[in-house]
Each structure stands twice: as C-alpha cells, then as structure tokens.
C-alpha positions in Angstrom: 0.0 0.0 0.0 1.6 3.4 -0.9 0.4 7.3 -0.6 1.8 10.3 -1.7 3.5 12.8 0.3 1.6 16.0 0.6 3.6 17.8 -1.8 2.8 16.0 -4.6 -1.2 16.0 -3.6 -4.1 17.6 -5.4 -6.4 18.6 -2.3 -10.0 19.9 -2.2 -11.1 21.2 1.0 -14.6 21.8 1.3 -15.0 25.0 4.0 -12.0 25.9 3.5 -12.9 29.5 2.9 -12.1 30.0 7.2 -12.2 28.7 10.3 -10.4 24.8 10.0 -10.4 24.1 6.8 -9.0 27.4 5.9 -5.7 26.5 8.5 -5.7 23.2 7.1 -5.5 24.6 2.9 -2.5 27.1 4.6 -0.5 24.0 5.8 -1.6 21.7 2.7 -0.2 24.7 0.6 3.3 25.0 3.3 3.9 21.4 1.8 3.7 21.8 -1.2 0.6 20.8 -1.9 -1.8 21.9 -5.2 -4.9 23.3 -2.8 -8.9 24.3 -4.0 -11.0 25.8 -1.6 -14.8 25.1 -1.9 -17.6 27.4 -0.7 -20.9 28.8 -1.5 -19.7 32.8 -1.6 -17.3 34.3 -4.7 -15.9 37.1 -2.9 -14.9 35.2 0.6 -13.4 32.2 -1.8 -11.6 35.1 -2.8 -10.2 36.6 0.1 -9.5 33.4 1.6 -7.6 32.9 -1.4 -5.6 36.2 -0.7 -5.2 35.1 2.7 -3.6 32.2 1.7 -1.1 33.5 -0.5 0.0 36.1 1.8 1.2 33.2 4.2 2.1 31.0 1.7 3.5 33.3 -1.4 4.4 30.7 -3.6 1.1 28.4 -2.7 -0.7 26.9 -5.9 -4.8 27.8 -5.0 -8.1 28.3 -6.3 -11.6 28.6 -5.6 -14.9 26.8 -6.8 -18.0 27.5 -5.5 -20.2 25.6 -4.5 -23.8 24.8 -2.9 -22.8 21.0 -1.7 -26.2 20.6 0.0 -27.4 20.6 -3.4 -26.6 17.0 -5.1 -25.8 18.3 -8.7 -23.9 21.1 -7.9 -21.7 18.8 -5.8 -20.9 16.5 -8.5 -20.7 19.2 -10.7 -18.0 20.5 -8.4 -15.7 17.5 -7.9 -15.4 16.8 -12.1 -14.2 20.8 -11.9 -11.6 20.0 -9.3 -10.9 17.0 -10.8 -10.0 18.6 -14.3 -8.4 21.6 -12.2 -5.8 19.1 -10.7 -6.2 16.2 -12.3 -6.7 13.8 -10.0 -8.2 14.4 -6.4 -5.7 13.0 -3.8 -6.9 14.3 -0.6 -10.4 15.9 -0.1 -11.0 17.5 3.7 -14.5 18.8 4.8 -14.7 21.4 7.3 -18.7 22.6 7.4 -21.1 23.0 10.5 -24.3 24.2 11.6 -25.8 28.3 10.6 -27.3 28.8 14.0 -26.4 27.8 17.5 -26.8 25.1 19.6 -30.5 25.3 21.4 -33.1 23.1 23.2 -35.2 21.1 21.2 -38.6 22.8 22.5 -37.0 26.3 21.4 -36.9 24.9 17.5 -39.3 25.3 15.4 -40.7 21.7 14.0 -40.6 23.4 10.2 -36.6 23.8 10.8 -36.0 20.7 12.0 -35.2 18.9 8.4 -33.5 22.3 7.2 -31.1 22.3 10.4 -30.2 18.3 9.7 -29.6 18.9 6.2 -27.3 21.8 6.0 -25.0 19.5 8.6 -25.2 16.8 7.2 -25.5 16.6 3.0 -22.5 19.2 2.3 -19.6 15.7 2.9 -21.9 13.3 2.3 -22.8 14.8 -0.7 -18.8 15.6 -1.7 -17.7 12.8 -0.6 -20.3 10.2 -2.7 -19.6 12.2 -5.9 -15.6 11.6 -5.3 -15.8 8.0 -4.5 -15.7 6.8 -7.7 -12.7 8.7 -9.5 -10.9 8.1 -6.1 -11.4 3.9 -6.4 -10.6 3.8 -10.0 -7.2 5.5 -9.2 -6.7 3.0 -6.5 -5.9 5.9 -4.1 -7.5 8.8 -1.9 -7.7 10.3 1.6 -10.7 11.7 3.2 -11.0 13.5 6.5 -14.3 14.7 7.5 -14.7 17.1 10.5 -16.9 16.5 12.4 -18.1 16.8 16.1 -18.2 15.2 19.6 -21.5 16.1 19.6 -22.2 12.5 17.6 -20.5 11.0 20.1 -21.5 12.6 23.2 -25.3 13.1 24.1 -25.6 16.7 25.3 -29.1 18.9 25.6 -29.1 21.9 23.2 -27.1 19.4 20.5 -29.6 17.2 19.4 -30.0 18.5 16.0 -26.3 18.6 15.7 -25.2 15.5 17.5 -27.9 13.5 14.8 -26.5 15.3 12.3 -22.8 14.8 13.2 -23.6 10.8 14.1 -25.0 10.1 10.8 -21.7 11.6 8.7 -19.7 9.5 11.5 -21.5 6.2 10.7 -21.5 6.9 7.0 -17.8 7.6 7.1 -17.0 4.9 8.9 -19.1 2.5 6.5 -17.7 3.8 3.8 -14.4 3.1 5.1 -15.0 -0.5 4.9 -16.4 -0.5 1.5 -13.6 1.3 0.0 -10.8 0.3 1.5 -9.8 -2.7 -0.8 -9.3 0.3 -3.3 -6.7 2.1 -1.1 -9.2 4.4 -0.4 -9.4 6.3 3.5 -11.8 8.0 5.3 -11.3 9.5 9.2 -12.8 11.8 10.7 -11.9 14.6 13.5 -14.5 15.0 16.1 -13.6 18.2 18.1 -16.0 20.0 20.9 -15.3 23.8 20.8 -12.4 25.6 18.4 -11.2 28.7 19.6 -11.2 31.3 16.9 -13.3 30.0 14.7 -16.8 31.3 13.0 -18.7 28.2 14.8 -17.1 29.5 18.2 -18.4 33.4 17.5 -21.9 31.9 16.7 -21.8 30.0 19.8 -20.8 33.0 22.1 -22.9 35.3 20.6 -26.0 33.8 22.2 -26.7 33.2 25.7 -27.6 29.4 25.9 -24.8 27.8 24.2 -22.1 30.4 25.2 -23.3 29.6 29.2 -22.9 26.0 27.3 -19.7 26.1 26.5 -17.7 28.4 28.7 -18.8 25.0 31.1 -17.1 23.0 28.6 -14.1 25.3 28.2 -13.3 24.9 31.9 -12.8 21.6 31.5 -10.2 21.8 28.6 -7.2 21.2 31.2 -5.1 21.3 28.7 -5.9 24.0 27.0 -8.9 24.9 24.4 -8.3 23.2 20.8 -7.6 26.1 18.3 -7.9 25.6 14.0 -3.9 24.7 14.1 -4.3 21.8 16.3 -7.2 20.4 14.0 -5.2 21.3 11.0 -2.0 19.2 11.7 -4.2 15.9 12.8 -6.4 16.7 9.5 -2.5 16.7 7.2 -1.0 13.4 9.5 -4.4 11.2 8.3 -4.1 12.9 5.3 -0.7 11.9 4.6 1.4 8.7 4.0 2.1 8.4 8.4 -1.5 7.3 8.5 -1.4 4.5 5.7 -2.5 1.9 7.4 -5.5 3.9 9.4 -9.1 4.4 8.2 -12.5 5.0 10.1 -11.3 6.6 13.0 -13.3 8.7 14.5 -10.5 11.5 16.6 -11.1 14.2 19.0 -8.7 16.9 19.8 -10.6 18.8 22.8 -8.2 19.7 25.5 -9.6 17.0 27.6 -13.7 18.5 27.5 -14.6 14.5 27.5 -13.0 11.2 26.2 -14.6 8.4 24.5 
C-alpha cells in the first residue's frame, strides 16, 4: 500500500474558505501541496484565497464555488476540481451548523429537516460524488470534521449531534467499502475551536455560550484552536496514517474522552 507525500497531492477542502479548513489549505499549501477551496460565496473564496497567499506566497490555489447541499452542484464541483488538478488526492471537509446550539422545544418543527440537512448533506454529498474517481485511481484520503457532539449526548445538541452521528456512521461505513481500493476516510471530532466562526456563533448567544464556557473549563489542557485540528487533519491525510481508516479522533483539550 503506498500514498503520496503532501507535496505531490491535489487537495480539495470543502469549507475551506475560514475557520479549520482554511488552517488546514495554509498548511496543505506550506507542503507543497496543489490546494482548491470550496464554498458557496465568490468574494470570501476570494479573500481566503488572498489570505492564503499572503502566508504561503508561492502556494498553488483556487476557488470553486459551491452549494454541496445541493446533489448536482456537488458532483458538478468534484469533475471541476478534478479537471483543475487532475486527479483528487486528498479531499478534507470542514462545514457545521448556521445557528447555534438550542433546546429542542426552542426549534421550530418546520426547521428541523433544514437544520439536519445543511450539517449533514454538504460531505456526504462531496464525498459520494468523489468516491468513484478516487477507487478507480486506487488511491484517496478523506478526513471529515466533524463533532463530539455524535459521540456525546448533550441537551441543546440534538439536531447537531444526529447530524454529526449520521456523517460518522456513513464515514465509517464507507471506510469498509472502499478500503480494498486504497481508499481512507477518518474523521476529526472536536468540541469547541477557539477562533473559529462556529465559536463566535456560539458566544454570541446566551444558551450555548453559558454551554460552552462550562465546557471550556474543562479543557485542562488548554482549548483546541484551528492549528491543532489542522495538523491531525495533514497526518491522516498523509502517508504516516497509511495503514489507518474509520477513526473517529477528537482533539478537545480534555472537554470528554470516549
């Protein structure tokens, strides 16, 4: 079984506009890695772009955009990144929730579905339409961030921790199916990132921010931030992690094991 090194890797990250994914396309693009960010919005695919190669001056990046809850543009998508680099080594999601963590009885039923779906189809979505190019090359990473919140019952996540369990068990699924093809998918499962849009749209409402300044104080070691995802999202990525494939990692500070 072989992989490439990360400078010789196409990679499509799917978020990767900020927050994660963004840090993650920076130190794709440190190693030399060809690096397209997906996202729904021109102008931030642009600046992220900027932002990009302002840290990395020589980095080789694009943009496609993208509405991946939306089945046809995602395969639509893929075949574009798949022309742009020409074959798709390593594809990372990085997408969450629009609103914050609240109780069940303070949701609407009519946004139930709507809340589920915009979690949840975006790497399903990606990564079904990538499967197939991926197993007829005989080669591909996928690492899918997720959230502790699949693995950890906690009132005002329910809509999140379905979500979040349902791209863990179909990761982990298709892990099995495709591994035979030298095909990989792991996932991160972190709590809360510090300086990242899903943290300001936490703190910026009083339920979840009382929430998780609970959970922060028992990060012992410290509150996760984008670059600690970032370098476990390049070691699965890359050729160290060969031999590993539906695992399901948190990097938390020590907010709860599993």
């Amino acid at each position: 079984m072989s992989s490439k090194p990360i400078s010789e890797c196409g990679v499509v990250l799917l978020g990767g506009t900020a927050g994660v994914g963004h840090e993650a396309a920076c130190q794709f693009a440190e190693q030399g890695a060809r690096v397209l960010l997906l996202g729904r919005n021109d102008e931030r695919g642009a600046l992220a772009c900027t932002k990009l190669r302002d840290r990395v001056p020589k980095a080789d990046v694009g943009f496609v955009k993208v509405d991946a809850c939306d089945a046809a543009d995602a395969v639509r998508a893929e075949a574009e990144c798949r022309a742009r680099l020409g074959a798709i080594d390593v594809i990372v999601t990085s997408t969450g929730p629009s609103e914050p963590p609240r109780l069940m009885h303070n949701i609407p039923i009519e946004n139930v579905r709507l809340r589920i779906e915009e979690i949840m189809l975006p790497p399903l979505h990606l990564i079904h339409a990538a499967l197939p190019a991926m197993r007829q090359q005989k080669s591909g990473s996928i690492v899918v961030v997720a959230s502790d919140a699949g693995k950890i019952p906690t009132p005002g996540e329910t809509l999140v921790g379905s979500a979040m369990g349902a791209i863990m068990m179909y990761c982990k699924a298709a892990a099995l199916e495709v591994k035979r093809e030298n095909v990989r998918i792991n996932l991160l499962t972190p709590s809360l990132i510090a300086g990242t849009p899903g943290a300001e749209l936490i703190f910026n409402e009083a339920f979840s921010a009382k929430m998780f300044e609970k959970a922060s104080a028992m990060a012992h070691l410290g509150v996760a931030d984008c670059a600690d995802q970032a370098a476990m999202i390049l070691y699965l990525a890359g050729p160290a992690a060969k031999r590993m494939t539906g695992q399901a990692i948190s990097i938390n500070g020590g907010i709860s094991v599993d």
